[in-house]
VMD Tcl script that draws the C-alpha trace (Angstrom):
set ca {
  {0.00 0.00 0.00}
  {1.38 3.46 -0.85}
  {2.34 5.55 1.87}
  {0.82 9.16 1.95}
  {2.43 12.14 3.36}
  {1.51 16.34 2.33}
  {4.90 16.96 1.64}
  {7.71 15.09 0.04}
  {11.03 16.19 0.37}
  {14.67 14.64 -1.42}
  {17.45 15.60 0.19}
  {18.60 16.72 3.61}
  {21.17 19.97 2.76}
  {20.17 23.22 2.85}
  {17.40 23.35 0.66}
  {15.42 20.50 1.57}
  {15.91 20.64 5.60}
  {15.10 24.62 5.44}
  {11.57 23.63 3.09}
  {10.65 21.18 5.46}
  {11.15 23.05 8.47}
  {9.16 25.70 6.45}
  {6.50 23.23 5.59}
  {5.73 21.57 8.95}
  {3.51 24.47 9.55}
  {1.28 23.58 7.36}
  {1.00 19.67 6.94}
  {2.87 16.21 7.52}
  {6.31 16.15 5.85}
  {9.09 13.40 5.04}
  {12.53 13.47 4.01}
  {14.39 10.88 1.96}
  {18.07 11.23 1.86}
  {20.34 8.27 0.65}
  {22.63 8.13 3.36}
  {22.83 10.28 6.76}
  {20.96 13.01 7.11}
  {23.91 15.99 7.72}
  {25.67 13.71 4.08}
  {25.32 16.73 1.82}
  {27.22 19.27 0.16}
  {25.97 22.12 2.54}
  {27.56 19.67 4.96}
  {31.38 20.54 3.37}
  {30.54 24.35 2.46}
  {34.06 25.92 4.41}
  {33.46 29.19 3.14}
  {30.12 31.04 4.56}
  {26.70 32.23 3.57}
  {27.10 35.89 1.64}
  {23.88 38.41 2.50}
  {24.09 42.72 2.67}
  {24.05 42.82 6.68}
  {27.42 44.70 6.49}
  {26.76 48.96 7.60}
  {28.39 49.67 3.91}
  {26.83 47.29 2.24}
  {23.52 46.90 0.45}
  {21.71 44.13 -1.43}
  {21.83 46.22 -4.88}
  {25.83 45.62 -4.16}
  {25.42 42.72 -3.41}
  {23.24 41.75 -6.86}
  {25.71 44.11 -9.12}
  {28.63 41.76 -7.70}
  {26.85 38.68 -8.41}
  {25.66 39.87 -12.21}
  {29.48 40.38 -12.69}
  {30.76 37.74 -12.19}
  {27.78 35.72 -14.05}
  {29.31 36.94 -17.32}
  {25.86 38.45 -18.44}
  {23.84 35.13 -17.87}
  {22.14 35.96 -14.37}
  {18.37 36.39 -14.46}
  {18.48 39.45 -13.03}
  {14.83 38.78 -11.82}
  {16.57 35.99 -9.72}
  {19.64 37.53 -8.09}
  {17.39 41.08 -6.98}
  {14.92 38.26 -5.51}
  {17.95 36.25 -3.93}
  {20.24 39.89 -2.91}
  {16.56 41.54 -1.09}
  {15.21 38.57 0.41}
  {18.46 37.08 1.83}
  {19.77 39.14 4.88}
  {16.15 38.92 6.61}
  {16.51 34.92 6.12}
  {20.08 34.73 7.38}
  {18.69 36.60 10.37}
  {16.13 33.78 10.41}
  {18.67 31.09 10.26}
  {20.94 32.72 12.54}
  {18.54 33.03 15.28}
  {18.28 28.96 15.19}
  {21.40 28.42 17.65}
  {23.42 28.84 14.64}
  {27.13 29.40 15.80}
  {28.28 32.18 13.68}
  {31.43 33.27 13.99}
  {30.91 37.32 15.53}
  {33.71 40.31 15.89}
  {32.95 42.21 18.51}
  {29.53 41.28 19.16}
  {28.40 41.31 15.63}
  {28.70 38.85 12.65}
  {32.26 38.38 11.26}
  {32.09 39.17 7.86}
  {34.83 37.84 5.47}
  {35.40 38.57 2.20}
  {35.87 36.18 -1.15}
  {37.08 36.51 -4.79}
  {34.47 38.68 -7.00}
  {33.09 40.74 -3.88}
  {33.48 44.35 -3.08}
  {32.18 44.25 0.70}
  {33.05 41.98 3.25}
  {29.67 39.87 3.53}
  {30.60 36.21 3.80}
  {28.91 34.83 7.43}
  {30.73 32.06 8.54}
  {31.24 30.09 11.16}
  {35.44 29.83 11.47}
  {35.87 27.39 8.20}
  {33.15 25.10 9.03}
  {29.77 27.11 8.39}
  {28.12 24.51 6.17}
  {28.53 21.45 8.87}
  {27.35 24.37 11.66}
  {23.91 25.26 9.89}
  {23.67 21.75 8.67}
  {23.35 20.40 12.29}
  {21.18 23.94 13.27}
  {19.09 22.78 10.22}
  {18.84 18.88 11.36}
  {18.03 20.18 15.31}
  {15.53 22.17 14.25}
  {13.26 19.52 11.82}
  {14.02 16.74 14.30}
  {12.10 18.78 17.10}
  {9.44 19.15 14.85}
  {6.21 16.62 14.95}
  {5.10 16.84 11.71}
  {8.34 15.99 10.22}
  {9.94 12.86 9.41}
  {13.66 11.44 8.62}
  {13.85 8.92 6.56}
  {17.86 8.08 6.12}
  {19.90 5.15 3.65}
  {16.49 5.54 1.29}
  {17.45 5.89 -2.65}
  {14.38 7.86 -4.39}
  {14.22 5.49 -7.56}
  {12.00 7.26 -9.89}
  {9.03 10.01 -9.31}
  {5.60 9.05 -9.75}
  {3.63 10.88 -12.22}
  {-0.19 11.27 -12.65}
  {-2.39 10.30 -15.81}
  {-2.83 14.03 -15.71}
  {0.94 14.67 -16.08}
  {1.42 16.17 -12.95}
  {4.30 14.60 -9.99}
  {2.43 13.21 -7.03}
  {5.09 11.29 -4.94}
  {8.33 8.78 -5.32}
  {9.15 5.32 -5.62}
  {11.87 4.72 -2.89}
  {14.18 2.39 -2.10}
  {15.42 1.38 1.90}
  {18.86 0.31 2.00}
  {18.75 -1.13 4.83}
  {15.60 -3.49 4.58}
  {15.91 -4.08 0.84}
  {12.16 -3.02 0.46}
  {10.38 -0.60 -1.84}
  {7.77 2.31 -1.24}
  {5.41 4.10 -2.86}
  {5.05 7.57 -1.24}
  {2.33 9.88 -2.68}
  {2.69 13.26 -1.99}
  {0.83 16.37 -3.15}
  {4.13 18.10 -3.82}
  {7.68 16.32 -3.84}
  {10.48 19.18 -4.05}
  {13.65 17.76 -5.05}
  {16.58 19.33 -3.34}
  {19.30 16.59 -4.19}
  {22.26 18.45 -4.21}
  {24.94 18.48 -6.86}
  {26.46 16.22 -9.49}
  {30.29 16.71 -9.43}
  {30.39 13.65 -8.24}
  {30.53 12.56 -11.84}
  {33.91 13.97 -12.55}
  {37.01 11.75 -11.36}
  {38.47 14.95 -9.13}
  {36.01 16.83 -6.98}
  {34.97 18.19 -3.77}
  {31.87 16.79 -3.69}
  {31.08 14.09 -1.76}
  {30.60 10.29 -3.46}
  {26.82 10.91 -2.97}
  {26.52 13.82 -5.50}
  {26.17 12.20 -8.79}
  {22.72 13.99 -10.32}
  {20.14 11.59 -9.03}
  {17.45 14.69 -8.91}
  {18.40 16.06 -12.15}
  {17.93 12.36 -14.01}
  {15.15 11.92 -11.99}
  {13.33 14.85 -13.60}
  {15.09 14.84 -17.21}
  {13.09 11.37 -16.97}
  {10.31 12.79 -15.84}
  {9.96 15.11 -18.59}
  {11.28 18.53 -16.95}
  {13.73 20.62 -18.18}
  {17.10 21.42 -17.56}
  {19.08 24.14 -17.97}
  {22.79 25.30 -18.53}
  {24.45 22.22 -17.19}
  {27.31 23.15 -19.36}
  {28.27 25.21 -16.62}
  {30.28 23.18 -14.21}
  {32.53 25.47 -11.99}
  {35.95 24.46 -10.86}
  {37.45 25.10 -7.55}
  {40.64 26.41 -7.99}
  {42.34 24.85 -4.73}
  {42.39 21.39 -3.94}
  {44.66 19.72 -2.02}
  {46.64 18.26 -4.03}
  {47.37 14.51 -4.07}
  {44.55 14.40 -0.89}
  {40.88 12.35 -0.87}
  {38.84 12.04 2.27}
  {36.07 9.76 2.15}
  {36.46 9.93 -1.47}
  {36.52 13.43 -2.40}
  {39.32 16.06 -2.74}
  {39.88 18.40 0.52}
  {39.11 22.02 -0.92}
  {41.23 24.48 0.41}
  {38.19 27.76 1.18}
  {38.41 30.27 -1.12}
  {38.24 32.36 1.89}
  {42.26 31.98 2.28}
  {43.04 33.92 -0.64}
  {40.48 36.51 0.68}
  {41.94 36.82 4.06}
  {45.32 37.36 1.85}
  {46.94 33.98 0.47}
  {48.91 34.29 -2.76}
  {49.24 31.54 -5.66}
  {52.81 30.44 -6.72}
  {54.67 28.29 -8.97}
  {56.84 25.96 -7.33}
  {59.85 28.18 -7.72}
  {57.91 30.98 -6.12}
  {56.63 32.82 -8.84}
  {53.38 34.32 -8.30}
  {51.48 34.24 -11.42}
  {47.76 35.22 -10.99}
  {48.16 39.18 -11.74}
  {49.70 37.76 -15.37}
  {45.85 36.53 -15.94}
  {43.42 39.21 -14.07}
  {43.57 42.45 -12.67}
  {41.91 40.98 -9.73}
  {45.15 38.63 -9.24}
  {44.10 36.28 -6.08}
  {41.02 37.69 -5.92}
  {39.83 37.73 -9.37}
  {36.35 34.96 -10.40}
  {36.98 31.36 -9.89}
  {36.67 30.60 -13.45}
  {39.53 32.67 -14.06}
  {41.65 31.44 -11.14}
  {41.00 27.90 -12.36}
  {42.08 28.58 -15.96}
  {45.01 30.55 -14.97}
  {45.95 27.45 -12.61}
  {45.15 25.09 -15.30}
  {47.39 26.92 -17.81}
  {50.16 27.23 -15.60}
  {50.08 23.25 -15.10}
  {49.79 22.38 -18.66}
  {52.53 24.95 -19.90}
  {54.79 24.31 -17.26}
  {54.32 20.45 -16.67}
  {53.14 20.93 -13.20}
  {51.49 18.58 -10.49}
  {50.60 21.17 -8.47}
  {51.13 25.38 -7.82}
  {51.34 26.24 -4.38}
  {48.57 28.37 -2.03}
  {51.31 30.66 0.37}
  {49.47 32.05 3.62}
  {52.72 33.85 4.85}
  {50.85 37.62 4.10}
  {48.16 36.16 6.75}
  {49.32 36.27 10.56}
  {49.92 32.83 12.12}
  {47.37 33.43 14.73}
  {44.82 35.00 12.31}
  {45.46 31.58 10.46}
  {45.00 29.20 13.62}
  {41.57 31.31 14.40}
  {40.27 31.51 11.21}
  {41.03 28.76 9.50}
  {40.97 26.02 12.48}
  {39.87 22.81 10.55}
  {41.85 23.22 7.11}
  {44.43 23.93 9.47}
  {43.86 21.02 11.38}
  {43.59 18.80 8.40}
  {46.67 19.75 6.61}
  {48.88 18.93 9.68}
  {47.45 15.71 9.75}
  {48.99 15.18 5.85}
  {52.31 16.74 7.17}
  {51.65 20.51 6.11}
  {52.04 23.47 8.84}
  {50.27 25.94 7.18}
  {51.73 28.96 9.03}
  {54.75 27.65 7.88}
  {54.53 26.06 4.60}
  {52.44 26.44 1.27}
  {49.81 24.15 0.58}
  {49.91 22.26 -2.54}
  {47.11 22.85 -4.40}
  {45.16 21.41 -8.16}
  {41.60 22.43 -9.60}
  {38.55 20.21 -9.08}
  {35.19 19.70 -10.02}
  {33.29 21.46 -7.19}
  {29.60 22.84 -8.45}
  {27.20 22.71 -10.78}
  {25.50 26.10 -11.77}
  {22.94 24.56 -14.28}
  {20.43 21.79 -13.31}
  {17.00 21.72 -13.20}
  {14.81 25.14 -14.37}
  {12.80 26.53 -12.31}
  {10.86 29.81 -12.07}
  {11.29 31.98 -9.12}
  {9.29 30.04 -6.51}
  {11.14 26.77 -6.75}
  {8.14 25.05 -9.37}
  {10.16 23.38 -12.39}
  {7.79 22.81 -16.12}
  {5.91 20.03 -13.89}
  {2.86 20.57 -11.82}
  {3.86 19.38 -8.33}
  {7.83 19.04 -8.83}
  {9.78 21.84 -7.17}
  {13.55 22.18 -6.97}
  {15.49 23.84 -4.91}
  {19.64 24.18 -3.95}
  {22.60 22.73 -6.20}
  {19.79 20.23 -8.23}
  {17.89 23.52 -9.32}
  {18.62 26.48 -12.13}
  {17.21 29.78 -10.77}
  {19.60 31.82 -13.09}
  {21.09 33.69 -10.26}
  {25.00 32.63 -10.91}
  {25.11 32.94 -14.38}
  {27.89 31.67 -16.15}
  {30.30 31.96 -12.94}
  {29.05 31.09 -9.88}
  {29.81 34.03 -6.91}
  {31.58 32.99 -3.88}
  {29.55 31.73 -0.74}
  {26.06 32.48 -2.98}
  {25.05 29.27 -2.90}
  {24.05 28.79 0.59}
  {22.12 31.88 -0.17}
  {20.81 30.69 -3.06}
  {19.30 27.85 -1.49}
  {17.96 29.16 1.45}
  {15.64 31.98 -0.48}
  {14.43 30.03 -3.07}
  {13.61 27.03 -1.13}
  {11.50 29.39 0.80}
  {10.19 30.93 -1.81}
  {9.18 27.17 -2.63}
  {7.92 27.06 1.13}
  {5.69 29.95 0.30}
  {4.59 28.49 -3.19}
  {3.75 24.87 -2.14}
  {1.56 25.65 0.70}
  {-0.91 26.51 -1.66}
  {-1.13 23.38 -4.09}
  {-4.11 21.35 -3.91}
  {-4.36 17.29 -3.81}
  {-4.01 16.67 -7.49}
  {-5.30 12.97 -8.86}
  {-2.86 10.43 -7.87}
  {-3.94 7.47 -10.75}
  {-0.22 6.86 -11.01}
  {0.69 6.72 -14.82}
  {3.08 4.05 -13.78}
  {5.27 3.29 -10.96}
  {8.20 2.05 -13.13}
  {9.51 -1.87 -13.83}
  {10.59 -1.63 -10.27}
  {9.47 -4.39 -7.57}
  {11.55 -6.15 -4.66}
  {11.29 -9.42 -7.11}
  {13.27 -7.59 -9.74}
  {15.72 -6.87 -7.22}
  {19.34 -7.27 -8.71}
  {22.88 -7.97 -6.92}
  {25.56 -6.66 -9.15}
  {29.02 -6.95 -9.42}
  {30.33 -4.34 -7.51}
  {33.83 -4.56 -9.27}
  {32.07 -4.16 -12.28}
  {30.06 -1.06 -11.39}
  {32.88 0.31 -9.96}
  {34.81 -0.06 -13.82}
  {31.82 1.20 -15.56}
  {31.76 4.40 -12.59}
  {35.21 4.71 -13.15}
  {35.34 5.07 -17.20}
  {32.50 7.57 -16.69}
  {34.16 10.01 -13.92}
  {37.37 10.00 -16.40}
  {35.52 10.42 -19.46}
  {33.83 13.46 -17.87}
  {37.14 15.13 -16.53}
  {38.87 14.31 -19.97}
  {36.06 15.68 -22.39}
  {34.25 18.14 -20.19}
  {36.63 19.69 -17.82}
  {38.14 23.28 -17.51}
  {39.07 23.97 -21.07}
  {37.25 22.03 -23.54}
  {36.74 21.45 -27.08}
  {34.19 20.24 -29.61}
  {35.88 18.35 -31.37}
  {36.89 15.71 -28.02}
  {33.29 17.08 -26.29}
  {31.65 15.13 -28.95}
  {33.98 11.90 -28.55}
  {33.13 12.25 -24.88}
  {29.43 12.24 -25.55}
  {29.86 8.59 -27.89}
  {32.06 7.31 -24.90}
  {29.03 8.04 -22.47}
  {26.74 6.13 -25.07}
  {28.80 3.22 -25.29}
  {29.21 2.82 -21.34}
  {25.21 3.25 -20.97}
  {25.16 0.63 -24.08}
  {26.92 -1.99 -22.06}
  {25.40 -1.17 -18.68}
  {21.97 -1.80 -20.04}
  {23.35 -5.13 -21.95}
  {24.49 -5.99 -18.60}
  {21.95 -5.14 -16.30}
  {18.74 -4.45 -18.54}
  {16.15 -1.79 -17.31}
  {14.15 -4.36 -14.97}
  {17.11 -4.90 -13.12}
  {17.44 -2.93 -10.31}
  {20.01 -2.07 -7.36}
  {20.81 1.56 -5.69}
  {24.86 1.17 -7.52}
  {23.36 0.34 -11.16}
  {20.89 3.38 -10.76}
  {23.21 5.57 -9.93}
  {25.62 4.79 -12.56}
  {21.88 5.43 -15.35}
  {21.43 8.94 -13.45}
  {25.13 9.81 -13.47}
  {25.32 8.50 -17.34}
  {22.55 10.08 -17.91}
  {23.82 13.66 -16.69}
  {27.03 13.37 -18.31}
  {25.68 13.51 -21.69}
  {23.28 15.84 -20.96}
  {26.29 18.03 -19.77}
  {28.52 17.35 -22.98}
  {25.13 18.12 -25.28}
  {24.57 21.26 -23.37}
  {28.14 22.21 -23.37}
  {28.72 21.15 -26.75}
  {25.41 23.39 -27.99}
  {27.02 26.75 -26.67}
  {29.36 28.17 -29.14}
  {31.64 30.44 -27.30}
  {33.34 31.08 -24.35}
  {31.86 32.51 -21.54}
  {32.18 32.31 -17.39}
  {33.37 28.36 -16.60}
  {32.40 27.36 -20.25}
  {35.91 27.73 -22.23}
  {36.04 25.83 -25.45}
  {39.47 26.08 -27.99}
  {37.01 26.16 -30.91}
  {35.13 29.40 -29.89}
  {36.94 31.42 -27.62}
  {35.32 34.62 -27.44}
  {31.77 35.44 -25.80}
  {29.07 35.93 -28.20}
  {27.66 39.59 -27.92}
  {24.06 37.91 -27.30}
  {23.58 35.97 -24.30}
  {21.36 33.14 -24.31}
  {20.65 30.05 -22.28}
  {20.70 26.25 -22.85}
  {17.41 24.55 -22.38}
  {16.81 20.92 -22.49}
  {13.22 19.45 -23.03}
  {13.29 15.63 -22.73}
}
mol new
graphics top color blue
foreach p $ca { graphics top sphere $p radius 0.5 }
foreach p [lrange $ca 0 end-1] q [lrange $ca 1 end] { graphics top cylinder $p $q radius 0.2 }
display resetview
């Protein structure tokens, strides 16, 4: 028997825990996440939450920042909506028991590449895990809401009337499945770096909510734009993912080197160290490839030691543990794949081109960032518009629930794979994706990438055909999935422009447009 709830949330980062929490008010509410709940990207965000609360700042300085470095892609719509409505919700969030870091009484504000104020909240260099456990403390005191952890959303129910009215989940754990019917289901999944074979993200982030609704029949949009941190740790993985180094360093005054000690960032931007990410990265990138680098080197000696120590406690912490004393030696440091600025399109109160589906966070494509994601918006991002969402979904009515189908999927179709041969396929994809859609790219190997992805979903499905199901082989369709629709996305845009660089077309078309997908 399906299970019936009000609200249906996927995802337990910022987006989804702040909707429910929003939501509880007005009906029953449950949350899927596939593993813990605090497993999310919010859960690794080092560098803050940027909102106008500064005395010389406003949030028309704050949008005119963020429209800059978007490379003239930002719905402007979106980031005035995002820049107004943020500093009353950070005031929201920070009255939760949120532990934000304060100077003097008042909120520390730092300062990252691409602003002009100092607006970054933060909480030392852990302010994602701090809100992500505010976040978790708050929904777990509430009634009306329920955790449901190690549960892998399979596929989203949709009505004979078209319209999304719950998900087909899978428990880990008990190796059951459920129908849960919802009248909304808001998808707040996180990101999908996880499909590139060096990133940031967490092994968890591989675009399950964006092939979820591609499948669906929602569209996507701009998820050619995949933005590169420019400082990694080099030659470091924890739990899987590369250790990012907070962009925060170089704002509090740490310089980029060569090995030999050249600094080399005010040879690419007049913003040197402080200049967009997607310029950092390329300028890093460049400097590897001409030079036959491993690494260049992030040098803190401009930043006092016990400025360091305070500030920067836990990257601090972790590099010791890997033999590095920051206050006394440079940190090695490589671009990876760290967010994804397209995904699925939405209007401006979460609600993608199906009834019922909302989206909200890293999964969702308000058009605030662009072609260049800004610094610490992201947080931001995901807290306004998955209340705006909040505000939205209150409203919706039951809808009819005659499910058009609830997939192939049933416990008796329940497949063990082999996990060494997952792990192959998973493997050929994550390299395929850093070799043909990476920092600098080009048609000509974009559109060999895009055959290899075909070929690897070609022998998955000769392997395990659709019927066949287990939470590793439907991961590897979504992440498959979302790798070509990156490459066809990326490989529709002819020019340059923000994190899209391609050797082909290397200047920015006068006209800005964006990529839509319609399945």
């Amino acid at each position: 028997m399906p299970i019936q709830t009000d609200y249906l949330v996927v995802g337990s980062g910022m987006a989804g825990l702040w909707f429910a929490y929003r939501m509880a008010r007005h009906g029953k509410v449950i949350v899927l996440t596939k593993k813990d709940d605090s497993e999310s990207n919010t859960n690794y965000a080092q560098g803050g939450i940027a909102a106008a609360v500064g005395p010389d700042d406003s949030p028309e300085i704050h949008m005119n920042d963020t429209i800059k470095a978007g490379y003239g892609l930002c719905k402007e719509d979106a980031v005035r909506v995002m820049t107004k409505e943020g500093p009353g919700l950070v005031r929201e969030l920070d009255a939760l028991d949120i532990d934000f870091s304060e100077n003097s009484g008042r909120l520390d504000l730092g300062i990252e590449g691409g602003h002009t104020k100092h607006r970054v909240i933060h909480a030392a260099d852990t302010t994602g895990q701090e809100i992500e456990w505010g976040l978790i403390k708050a929904v777990r005191s509430s009634e009306n809401i329920t955790l449901w952890e190690h549960h892998f959303a399979v596929d989203l129910l949709k009505g004979n009337d078209g319209n999304c009215c719950g998900i087909f989940s899978f428990n880990r754990e008990s190796g059951e499945f459920t129908e849960i019917r919802s009248k909304v289901v808001m998808l707040a999944t996180g990101g999908l770096c996880g499909i590139y074979e060096h990133t940031t993200n967490p092994p968890i982030a591989t675009g399950d909510g964006v092939a979820m609704a591609w499948r669906t029949g929602a569209e996507v949009e701009n998820l050619e734009f995949i933005q590169f941190h420019p400082t990694s740790f080099y030659g470091v993985k924890l739990d899987g993912r590369a250790f990012l180094i907070s962009e925060a360093v170089r704002g509090e005054g740490a310089l980029l080197r060569t090995p030999d000690g050249t600094r080399f960032m005010p040879n690419y931007h007049p913003d040197a160290e402080m200049a967009p990410r997607s310029d950092v990265a390329r300028a890093i990138y460049n400097e590897l490839r001409t030079n036959r680098l491993d690494y260049v080197l992030l040098d803190l000696e401009p930043i006092p030691d016990k400025h360091i120590l305070k500030r920067f406690p836990m990257i601090a912490e972790t590099c010791r543990k890997f033999g590095i004393d920051i206050t006394r030696e440079s940190i090695p440091v490589v671009p990876a794949a760290h967010y994804s600025v397209g995904g699925i399109k939405t209007n401006l109160w979460g609600q993608t081109s199906i009834k019922g589906l909302y989206a909200a966070g890293e999964c969702a494509h308000t058009g605030v960032h662009g072609a260049n994601r800004l610094a610490s918006n992201s947080l931001l991002e995901a807290l306004v518009f998955a209340d705006r969402a909040s505000r939205a979904a209150s409203d919706e009515a039951y809808e009819d629930c005659s499910v058009e189908k609830t997939g192939p999927f049933e416990s008796s179709f329940h497949s063990m794979e082999d996990p060494s041969l997952i792990n192959s396929l998973c493997s050929s994809a994550k390299q395929t994706m850093w070799r043909y859609a990476g920092i600098v790219r080009s048609e000509k190997e974009m559109k060999k990438g895009r055959k290899r992805i075909a070929e690897l979903r070609h022998e998955l499905e000769a392997l395990y055909p659709e019927r066949n199901f287990s939470p590793g082989i439907k991961q590897l369709r979504n992440m498959l999935i979302v790798g070509d629709l990156i490459l066809r996305s990326a490989i529709e845009r002819k020019e340059s422009r923000g994190l899209h660089y391609v050797e082909e077309y290397p200047d920015m078309l006068p006209e800005a447009r964006h990529t839509v997908l319609k399945p």
